[in-house]
C-alpha positions in Angstrom: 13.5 109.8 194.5 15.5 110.6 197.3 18.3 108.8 199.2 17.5 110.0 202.5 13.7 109.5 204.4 12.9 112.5 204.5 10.2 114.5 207.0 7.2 115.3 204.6 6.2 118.0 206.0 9.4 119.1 206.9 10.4 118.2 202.8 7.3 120.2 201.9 8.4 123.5 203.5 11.5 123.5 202.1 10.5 123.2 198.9 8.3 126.6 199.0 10.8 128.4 196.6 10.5 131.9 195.3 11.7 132.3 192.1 14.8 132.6 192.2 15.1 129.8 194.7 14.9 131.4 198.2 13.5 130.0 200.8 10.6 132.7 202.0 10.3 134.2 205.3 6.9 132.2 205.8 8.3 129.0 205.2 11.1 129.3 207.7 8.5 130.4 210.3 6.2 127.0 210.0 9.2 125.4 209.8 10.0 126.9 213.0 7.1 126.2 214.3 6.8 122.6 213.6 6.5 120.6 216.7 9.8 118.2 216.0 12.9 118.3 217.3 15.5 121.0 216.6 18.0 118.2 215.9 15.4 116.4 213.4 14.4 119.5 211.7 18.1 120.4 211.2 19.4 116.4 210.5 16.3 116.3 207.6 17.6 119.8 206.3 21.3 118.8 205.6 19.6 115.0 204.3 18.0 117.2 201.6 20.6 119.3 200.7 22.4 116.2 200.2 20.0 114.7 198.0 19.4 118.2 196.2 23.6 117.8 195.5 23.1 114.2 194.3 20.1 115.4 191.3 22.4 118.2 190.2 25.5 115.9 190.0 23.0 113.3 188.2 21.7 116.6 185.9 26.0 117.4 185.1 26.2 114.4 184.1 23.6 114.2 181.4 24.9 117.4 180.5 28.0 116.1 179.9 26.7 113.3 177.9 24.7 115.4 175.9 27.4 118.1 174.9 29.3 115.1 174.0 26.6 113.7 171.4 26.2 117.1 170.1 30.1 117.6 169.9 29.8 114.7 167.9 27.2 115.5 165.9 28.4 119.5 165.0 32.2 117.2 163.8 30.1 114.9 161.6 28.3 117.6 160.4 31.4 119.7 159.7 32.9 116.9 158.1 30.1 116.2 155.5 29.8 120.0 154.8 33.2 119.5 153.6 32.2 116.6 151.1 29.4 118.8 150.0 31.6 121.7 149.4 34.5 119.6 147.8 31.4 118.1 145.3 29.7 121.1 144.4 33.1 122.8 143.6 32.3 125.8 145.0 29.1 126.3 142.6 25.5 127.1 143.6 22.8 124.1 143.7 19.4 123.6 144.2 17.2 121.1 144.9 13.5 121.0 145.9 14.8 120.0 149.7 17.7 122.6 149.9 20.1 125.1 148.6 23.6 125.5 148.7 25.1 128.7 147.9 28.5 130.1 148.2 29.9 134.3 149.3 32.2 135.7 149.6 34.0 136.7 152.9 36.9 138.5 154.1 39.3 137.3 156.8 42.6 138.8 158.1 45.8 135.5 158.5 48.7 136.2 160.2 51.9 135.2 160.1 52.8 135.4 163.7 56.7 135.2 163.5 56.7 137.5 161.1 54.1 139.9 162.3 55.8 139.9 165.8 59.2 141.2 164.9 57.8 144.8 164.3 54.6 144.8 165.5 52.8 148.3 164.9 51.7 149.6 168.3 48.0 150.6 166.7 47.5 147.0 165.5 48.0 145.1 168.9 44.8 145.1 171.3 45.7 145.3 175.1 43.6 143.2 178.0 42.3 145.5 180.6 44.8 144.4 183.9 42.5 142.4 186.6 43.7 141.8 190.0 46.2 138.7 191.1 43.7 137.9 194.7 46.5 135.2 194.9 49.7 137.4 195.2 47.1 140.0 197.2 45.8 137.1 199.4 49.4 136.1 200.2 50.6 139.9 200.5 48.1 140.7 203.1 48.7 137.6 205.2 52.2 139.0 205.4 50.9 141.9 207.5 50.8 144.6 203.8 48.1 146.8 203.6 46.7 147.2 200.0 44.0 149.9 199.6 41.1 148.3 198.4 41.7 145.2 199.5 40.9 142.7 202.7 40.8 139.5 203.8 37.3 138.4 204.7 37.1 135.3 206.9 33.9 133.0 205.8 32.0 130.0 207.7 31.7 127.2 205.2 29.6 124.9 205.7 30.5 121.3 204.9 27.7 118.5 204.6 28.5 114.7 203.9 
């Protein structure tokens, strides 16, 4: 369903996706070669993009639903995995539909304010640095040169 009237044939050539959801060469050339109006061709193009736009924001949406449910679902779970350990008393059982066994595991706690008065050097992992591109953005707009760096100027293109 689409929000727009859209151009069939003009709809149908823009659909001809590769796989990985370019538009082939081909397609732009009948497309080209259609006998409307550059305007119309261009005016059903944008129409479509904005109806593309409106499916994926329908599709995050149901997303968002459905990591909710199954948010909800893993806590409930969690929470009656805790009633099934607290009845079992940390001992094996068995029934013809399932099993519940127990092993042992290791796990390092810390006591961070302790642990952070003297920390030993060979215990503490470091991040690899990454680049600030906001400090570097601003820094180049002041005139700085940075090796390795530039400010690229982009077209954006902007469809309501």
């Amino acid at each position: 369903m689409t929000i727009y009237d859209i151009d069939k044939r003009i709809e149908e050539i823009l659909l001809q996706t590769d796989e990985n959801g370019e538009l082939p060469e081909e397609a732009l050339g009948e497309l080209d070669q259609l006998s409307e109006d550059r305007e119309v061709k261009i005016e059903n193009a944008a129409c479509m993009v904005l109806d593309l736009l409106a499916d994926a924001k329908k599709i995050k949406e149901q997303e968002n639903a459905l990591a909710e449910r199954r948010k909800a679902l893993e806590k409930r779970a969690e929470r009656i995995k805790m009633y099934v350990e607290y009845a079992t008393n940390g001992n094996a059982f068995a029934s013809p539909r399932v099993t519940v066994r127990f092993t042992k595991s290791m796990a390092v706690d810390i006591d961070d304010d302790i642990f952070w008065q003297a920390p030993a050097e060979m215990f503490i992992r470091h991040k690899a640095p990454e680049a600030d591109k906001a400090a570097i953005k601003a820094a180049l707009k002041d005139g700085a040169i940075i090796p390795g760096a530039r400010l690229i100027y982009k077209d954006n293109m902007t469809i309501k």
